[in-house]
mmCIF file of the N, C-alpha and C atoms, coordinates in Angstrom:
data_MODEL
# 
_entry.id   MODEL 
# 
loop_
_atom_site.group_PDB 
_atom_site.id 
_atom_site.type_symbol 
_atom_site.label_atom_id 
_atom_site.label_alt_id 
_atom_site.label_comp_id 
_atom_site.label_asym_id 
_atom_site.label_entity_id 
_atom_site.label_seq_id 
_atom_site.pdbx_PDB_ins_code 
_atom_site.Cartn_x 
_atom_site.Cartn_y 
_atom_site.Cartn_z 
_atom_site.occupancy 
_atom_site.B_iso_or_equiv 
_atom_site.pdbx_formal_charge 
_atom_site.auth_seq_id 
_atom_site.auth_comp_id 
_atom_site.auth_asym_id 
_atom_site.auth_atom_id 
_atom_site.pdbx_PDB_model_num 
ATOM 1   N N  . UNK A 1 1  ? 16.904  11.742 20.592 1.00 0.00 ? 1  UNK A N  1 
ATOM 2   C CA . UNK A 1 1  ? 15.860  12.667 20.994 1.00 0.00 ? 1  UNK A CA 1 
ATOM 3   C C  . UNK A 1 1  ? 15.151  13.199 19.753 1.00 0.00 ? 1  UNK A C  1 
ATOM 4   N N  . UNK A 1 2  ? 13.952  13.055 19.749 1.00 0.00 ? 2  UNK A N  1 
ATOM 5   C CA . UNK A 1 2  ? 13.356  13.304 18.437 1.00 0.00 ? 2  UNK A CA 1 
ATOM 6   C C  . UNK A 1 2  ? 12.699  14.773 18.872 1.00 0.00 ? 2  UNK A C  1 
ATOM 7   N N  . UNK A 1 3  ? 12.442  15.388 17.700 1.00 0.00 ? 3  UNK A N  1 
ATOM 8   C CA . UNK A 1 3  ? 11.674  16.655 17.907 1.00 0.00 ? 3  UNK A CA 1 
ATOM 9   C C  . UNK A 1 3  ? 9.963   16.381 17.813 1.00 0.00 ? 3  UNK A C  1 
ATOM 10  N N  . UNK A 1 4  ? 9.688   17.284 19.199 1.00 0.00 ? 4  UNK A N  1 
ATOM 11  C CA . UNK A 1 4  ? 8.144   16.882 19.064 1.00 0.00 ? 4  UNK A CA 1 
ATOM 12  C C  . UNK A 1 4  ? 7.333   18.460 18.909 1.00 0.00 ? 4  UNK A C  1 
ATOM 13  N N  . UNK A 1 5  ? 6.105   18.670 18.412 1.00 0.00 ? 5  UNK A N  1 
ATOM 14  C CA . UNK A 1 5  ? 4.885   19.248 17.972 1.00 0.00 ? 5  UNK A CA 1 
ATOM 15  C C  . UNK A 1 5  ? 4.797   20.236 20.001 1.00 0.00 ? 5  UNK A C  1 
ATOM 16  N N  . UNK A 1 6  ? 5.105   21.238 19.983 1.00 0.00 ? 6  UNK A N  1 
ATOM 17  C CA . UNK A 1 6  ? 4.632   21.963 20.711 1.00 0.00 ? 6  UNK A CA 1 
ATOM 18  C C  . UNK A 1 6  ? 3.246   21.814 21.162 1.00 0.00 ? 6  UNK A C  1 
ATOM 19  N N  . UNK A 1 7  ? 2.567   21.992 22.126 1.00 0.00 ? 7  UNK A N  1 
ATOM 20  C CA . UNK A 1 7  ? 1.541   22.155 22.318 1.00 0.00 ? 7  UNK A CA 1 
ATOM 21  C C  . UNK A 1 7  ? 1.234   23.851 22.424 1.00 0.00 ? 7  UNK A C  1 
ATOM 22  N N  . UNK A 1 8  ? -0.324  24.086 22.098 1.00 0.00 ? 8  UNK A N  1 
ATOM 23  C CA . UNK A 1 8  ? -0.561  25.598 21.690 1.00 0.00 ? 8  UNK A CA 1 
ATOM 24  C C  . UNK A 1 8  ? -0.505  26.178 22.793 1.00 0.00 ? 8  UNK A C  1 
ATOM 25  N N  . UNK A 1 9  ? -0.238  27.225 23.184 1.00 0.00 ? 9  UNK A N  1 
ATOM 26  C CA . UNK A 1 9  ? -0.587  27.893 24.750 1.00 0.00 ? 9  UNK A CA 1 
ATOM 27  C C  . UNK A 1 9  ? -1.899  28.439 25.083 1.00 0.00 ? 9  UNK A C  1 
ATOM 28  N N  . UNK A 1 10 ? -2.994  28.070 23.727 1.00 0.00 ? 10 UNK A N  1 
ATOM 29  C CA . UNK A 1 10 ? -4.438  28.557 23.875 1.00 0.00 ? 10 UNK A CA 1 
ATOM 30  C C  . UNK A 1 10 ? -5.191  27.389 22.972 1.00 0.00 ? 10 UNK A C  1 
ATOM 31  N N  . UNK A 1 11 ? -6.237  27.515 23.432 1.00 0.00 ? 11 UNK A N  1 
ATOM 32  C CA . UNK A 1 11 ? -7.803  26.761 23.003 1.00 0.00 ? 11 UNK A CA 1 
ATOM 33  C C  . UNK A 1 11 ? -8.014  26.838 20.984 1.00 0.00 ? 11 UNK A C  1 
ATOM 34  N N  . UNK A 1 12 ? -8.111  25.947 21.115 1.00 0.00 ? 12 UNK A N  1 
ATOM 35  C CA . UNK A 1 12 ? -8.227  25.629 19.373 1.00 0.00 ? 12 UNK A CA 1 
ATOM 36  C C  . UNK A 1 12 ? -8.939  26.441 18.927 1.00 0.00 ? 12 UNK A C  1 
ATOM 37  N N  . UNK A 1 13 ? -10.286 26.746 19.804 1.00 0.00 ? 13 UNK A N  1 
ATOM 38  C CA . UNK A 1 13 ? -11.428 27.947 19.460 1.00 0.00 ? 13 UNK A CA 1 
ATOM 39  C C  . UNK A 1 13 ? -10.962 29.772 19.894 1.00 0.00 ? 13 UNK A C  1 
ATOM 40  N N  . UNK A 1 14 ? -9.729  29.838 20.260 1.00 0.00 ? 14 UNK A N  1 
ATOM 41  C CA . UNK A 1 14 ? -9.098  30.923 20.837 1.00 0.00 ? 14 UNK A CA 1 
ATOM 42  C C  . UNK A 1 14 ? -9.026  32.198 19.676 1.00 0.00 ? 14 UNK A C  1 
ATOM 43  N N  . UNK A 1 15 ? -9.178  31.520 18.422 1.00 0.00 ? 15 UNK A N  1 
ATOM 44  C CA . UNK A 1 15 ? -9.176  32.771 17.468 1.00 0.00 ? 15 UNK A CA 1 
ATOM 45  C C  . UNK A 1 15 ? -10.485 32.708 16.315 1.00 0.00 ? 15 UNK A C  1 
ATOM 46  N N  . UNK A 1 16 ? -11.327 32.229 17.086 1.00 0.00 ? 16 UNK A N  1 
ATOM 47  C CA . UNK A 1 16 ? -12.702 32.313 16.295 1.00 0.00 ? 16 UNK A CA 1 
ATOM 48  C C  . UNK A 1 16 ? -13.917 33.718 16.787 1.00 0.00 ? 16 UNK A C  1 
ATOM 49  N N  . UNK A 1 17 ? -14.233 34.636 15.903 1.00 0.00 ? 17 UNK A N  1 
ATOM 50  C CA . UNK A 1 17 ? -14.418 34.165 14.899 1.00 0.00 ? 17 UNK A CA 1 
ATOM 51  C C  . UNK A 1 17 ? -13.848 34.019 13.810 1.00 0.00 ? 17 UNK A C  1 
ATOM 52  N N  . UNK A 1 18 ? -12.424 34.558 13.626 1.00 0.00 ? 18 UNK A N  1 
ATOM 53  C CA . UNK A 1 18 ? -12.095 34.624 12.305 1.00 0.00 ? 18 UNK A CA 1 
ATOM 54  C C  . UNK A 1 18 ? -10.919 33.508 11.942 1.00 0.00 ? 18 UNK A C  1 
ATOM 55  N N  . UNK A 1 19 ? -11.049 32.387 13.032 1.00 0.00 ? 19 UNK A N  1 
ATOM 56  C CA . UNK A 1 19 ? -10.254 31.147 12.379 1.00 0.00 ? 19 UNK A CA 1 
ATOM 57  C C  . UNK A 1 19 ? -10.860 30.267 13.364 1.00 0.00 ? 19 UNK A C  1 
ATOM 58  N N  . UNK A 1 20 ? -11.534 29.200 12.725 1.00 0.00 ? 20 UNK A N  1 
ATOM 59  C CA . UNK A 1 20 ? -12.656 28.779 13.470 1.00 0.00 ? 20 UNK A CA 1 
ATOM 60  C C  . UNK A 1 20 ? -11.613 27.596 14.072 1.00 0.00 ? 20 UNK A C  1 
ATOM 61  N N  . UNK A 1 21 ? -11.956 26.790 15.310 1.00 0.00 ? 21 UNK A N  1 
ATOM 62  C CA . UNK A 1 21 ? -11.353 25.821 16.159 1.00 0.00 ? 21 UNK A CA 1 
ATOM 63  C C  . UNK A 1 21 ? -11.038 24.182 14.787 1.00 0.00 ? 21 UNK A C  1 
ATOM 64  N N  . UNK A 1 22 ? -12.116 24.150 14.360 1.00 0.00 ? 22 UNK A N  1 
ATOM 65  C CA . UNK A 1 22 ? -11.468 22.862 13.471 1.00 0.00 ? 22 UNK A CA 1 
ATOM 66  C C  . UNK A 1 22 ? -10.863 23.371 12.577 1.00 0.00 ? 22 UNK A C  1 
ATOM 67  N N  . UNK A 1 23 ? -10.481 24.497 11.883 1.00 0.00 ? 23 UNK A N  1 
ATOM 68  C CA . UNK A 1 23 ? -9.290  24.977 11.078 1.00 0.00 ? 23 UNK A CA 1 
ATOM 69  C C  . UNK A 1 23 ? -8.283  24.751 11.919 1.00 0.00 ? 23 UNK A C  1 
ATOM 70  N N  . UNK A 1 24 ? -8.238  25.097 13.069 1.00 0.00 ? 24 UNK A N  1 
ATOM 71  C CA . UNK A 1 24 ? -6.969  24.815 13.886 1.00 0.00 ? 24 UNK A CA 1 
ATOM 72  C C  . UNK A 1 24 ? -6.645  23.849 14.633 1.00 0.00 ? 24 UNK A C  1 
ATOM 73  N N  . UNK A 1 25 ? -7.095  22.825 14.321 1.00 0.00 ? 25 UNK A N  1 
ATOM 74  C CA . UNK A 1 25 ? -7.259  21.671 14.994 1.00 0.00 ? 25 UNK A CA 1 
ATOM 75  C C  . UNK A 1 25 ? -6.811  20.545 14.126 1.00 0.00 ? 25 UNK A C  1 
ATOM 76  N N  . UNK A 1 26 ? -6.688  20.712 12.726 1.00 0.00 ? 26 UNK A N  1 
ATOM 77  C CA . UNK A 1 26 ? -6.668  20.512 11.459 1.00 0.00 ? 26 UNK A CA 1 
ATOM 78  C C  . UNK A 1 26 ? -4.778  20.576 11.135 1.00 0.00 ? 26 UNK A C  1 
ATOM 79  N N  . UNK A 1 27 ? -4.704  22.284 11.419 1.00 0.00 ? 27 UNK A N  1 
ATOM 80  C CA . UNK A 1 27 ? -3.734  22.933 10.978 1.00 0.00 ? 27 UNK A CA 1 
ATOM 81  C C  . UNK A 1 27 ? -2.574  22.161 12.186 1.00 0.00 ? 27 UNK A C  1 
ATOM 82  N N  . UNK A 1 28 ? -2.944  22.198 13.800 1.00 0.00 ? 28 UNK A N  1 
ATOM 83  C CA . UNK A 1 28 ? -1.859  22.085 14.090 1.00 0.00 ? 28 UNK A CA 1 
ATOM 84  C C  . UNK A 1 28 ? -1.811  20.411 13.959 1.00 0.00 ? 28 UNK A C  1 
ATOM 85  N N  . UNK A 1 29 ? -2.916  19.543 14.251 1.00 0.00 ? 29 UNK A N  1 
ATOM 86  C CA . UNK A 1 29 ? -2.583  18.368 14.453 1.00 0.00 ? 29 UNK A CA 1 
ATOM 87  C C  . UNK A 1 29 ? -2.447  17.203 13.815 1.00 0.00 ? 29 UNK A C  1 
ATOM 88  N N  . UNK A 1 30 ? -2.336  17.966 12.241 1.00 0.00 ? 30 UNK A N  1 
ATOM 89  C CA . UNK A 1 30 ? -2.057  17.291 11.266 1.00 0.00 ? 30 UNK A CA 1 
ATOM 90  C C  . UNK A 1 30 ? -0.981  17.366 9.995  1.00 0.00 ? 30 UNK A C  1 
ATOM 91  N N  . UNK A 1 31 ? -1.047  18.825 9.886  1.00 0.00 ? 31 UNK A N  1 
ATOM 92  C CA . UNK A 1 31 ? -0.258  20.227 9.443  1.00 0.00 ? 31 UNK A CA 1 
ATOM 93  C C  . UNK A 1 31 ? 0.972   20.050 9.726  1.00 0.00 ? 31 UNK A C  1 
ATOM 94  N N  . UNK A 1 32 ? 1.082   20.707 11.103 1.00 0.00 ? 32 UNK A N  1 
ATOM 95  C CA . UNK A 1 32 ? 2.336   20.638 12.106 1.00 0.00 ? 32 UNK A CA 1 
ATOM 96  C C  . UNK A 1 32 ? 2.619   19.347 12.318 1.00 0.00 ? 32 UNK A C  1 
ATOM 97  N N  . UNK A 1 33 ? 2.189   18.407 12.927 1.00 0.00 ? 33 UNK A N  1 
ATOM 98  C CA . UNK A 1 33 ? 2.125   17.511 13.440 1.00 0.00 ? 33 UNK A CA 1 
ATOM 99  C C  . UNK A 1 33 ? 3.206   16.389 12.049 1.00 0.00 ? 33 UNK A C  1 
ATOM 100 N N  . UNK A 1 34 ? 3.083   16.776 10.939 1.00 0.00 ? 34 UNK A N  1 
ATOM 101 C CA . UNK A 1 34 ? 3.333   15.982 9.369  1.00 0.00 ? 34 UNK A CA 1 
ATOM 102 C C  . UNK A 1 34 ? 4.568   16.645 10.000 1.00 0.00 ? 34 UNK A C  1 
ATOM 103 N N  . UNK A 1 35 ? 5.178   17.674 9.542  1.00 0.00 ? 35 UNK A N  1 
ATOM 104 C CA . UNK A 1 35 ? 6.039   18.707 8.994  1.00 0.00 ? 35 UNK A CA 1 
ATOM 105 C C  . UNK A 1 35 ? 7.138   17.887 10.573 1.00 0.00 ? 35 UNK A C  1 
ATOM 106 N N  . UNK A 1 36 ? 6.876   17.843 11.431 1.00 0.00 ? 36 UNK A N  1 
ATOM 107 C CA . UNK A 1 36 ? 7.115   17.498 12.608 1.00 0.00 ? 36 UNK A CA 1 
ATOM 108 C C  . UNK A 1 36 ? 8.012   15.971 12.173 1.00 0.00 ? 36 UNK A C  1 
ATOM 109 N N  . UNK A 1 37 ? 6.936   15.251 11.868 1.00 0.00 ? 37 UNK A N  1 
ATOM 110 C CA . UNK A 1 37 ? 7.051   13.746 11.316 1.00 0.00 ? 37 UNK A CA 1 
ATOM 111 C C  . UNK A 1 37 ? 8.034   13.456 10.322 1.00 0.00 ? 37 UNK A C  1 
ATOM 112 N N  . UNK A 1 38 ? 7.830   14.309 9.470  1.00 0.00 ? 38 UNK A N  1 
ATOM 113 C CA . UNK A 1 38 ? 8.652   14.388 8.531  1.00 0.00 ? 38 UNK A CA 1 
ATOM 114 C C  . UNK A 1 38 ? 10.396  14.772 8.869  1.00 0.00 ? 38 UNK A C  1 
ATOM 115 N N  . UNK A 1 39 ? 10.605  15.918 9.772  1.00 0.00 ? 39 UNK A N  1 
ATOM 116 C CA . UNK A 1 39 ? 11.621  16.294 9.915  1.00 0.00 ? 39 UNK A CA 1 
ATOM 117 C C  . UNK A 1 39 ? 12.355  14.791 10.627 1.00 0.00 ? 39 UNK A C  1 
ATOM 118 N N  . UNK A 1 40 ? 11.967  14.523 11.350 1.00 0.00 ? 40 UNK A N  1 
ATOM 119 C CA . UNK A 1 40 ? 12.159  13.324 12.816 1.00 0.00 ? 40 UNK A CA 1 
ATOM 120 C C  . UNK A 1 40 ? 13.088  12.255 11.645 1.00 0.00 ? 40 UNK A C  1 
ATOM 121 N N  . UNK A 1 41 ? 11.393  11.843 10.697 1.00 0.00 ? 41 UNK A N  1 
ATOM 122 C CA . UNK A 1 41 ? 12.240  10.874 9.867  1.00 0.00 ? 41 UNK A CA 1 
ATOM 123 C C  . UNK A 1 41 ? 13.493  11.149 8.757  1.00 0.00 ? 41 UNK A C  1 
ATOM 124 N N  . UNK A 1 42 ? 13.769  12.500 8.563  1.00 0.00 ? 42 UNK A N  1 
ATOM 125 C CA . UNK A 1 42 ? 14.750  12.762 7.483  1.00 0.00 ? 42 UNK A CA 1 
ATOM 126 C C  . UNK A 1 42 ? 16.182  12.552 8.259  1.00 0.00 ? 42 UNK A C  1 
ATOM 127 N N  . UNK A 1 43 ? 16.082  12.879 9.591  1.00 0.00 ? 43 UNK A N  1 
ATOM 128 C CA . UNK A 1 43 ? 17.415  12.773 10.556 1.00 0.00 ? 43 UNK A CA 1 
ATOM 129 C C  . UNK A 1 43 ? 17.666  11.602 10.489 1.00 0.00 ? 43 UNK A C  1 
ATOM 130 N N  . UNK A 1 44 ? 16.737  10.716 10.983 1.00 0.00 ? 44 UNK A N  1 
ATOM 131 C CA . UNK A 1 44 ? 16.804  9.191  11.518 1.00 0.00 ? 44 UNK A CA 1 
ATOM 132 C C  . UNK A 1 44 ? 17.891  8.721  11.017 1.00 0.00 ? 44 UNK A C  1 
ATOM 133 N N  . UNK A 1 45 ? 18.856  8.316  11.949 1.00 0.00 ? 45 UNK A N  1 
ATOM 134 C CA . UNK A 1 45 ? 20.015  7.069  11.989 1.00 0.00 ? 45 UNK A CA 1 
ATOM 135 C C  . UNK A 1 45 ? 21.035  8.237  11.277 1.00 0.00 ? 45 UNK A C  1 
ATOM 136 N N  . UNK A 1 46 ? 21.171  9.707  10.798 1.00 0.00 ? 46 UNK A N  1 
ATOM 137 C CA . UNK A 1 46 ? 22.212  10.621 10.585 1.00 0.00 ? 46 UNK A CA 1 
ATOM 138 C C  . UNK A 1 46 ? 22.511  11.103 11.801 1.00 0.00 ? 46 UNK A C  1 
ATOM 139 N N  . UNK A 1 47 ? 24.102  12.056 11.538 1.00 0.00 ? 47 UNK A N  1 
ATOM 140 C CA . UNK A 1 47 ? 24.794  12.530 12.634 1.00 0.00 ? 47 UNK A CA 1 
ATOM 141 C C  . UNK A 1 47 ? 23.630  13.804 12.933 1.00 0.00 ? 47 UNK A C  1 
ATOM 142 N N  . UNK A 1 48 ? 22.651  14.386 12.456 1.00 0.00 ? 48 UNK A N  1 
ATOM 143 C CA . UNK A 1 48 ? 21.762  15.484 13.163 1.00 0.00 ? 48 UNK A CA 1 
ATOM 144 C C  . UNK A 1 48 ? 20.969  15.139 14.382 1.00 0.00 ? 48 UNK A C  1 
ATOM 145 N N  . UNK A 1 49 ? 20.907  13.538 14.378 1.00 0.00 ? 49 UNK A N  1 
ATOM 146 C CA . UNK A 1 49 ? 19.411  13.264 15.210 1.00 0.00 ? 49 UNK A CA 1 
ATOM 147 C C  . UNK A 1 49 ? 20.308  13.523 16.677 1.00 0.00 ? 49 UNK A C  1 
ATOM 148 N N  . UNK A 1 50 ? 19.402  14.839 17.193 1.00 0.00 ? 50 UNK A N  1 
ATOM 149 C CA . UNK A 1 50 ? 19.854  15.225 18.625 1.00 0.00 ? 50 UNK A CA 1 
ATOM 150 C C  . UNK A 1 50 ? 20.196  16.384 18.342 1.00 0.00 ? 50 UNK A C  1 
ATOM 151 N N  . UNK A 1 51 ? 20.295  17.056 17.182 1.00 0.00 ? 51 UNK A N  1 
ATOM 152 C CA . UNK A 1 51 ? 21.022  18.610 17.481 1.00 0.00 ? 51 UNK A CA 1 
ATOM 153 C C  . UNK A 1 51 ? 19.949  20.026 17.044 1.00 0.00 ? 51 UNK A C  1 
ATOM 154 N N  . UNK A 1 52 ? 20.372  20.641 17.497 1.00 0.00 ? 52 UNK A N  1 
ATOM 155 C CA . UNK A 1 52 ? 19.148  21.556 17.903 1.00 0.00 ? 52 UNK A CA 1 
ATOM 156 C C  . UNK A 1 52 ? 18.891  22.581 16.457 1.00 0.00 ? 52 UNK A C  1 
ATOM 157 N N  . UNK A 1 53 ? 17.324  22.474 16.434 1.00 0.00 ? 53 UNK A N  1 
ATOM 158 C CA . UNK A 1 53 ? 16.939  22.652 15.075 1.00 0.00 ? 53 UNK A CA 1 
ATOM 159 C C  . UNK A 1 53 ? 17.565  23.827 14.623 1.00 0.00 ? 53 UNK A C  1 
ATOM 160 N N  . UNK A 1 54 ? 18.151  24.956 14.841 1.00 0.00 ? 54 UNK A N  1 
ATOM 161 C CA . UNK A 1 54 ? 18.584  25.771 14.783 1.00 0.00 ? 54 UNK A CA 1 
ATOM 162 C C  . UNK A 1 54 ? 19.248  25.833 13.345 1.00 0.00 ? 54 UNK A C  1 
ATOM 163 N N  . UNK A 1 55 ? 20.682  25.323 14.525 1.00 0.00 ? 55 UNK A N  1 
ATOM 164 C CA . UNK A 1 55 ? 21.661  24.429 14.071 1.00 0.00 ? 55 UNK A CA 1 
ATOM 165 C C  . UNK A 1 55 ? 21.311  23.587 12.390 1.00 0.00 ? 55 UNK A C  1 
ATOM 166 N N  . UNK A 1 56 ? 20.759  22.662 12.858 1.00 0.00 ? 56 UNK A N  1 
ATOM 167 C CA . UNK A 1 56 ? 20.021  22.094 11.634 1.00 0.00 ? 56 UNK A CA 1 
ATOM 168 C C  . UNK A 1 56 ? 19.601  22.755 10.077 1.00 0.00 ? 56 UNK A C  1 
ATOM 169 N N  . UNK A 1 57 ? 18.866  23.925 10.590 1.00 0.00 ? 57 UNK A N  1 
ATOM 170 C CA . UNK A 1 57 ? 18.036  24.588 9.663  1.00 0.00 ? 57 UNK A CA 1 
ATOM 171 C C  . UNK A 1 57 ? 19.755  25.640 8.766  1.00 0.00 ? 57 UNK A C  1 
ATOM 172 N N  . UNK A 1 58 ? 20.677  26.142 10.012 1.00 0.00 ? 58 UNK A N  1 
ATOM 173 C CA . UNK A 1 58 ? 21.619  26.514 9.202  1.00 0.00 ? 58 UNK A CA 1 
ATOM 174 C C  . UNK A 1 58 ? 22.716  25.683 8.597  1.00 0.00 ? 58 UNK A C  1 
ATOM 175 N N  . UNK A 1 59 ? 22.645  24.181 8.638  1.00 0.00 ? 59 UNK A N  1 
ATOM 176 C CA . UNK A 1 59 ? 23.502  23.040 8.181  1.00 0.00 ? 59 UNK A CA 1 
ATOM 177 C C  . UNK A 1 59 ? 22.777  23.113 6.149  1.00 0.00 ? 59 UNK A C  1 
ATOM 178 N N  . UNK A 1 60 ? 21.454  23.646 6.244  1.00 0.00 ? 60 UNK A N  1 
ATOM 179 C CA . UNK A 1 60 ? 20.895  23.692 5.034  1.00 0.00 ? 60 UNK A CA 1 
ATOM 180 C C  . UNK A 1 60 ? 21.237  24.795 3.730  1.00 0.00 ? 60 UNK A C  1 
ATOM 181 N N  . UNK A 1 61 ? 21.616  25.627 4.591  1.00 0.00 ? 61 UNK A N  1 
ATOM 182 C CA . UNK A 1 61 ? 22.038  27.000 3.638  1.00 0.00 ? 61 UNK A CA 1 
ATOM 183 C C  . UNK A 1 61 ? 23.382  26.931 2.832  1.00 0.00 ? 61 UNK A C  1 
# 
């Protein structure tokens, strides 16, 4: 089970004017979307892939 990119619960243009829709369109679906990608592939084929990021993030400390 790989971890996937949330979808936003509002409109890309939802905080304009002061963060315009292609800043955020940018931010999550390329931004997030990497950081996302990235995590997926650092697990791949280790004992983490499947356990809940939580977990994960305190396996780091």
């Amino acid at each position: 089970m790989a971890f996937e990119l949330p979808q936003l619960q509002y409109a890309y243009n939802a905080l304009e004017p002061n963060i315009d829709a292609k800043t955020m369109e940018i931010h999550h679906s390329k931004h997030h979307q990497g950081y996302t990608n990235n995590l997926n592939n650092a697990i791949a084929g280790s004992d983490l892939k499947g356990k809940v990021l939580k977990r994960f993030v305190k396996l780091l400390h």
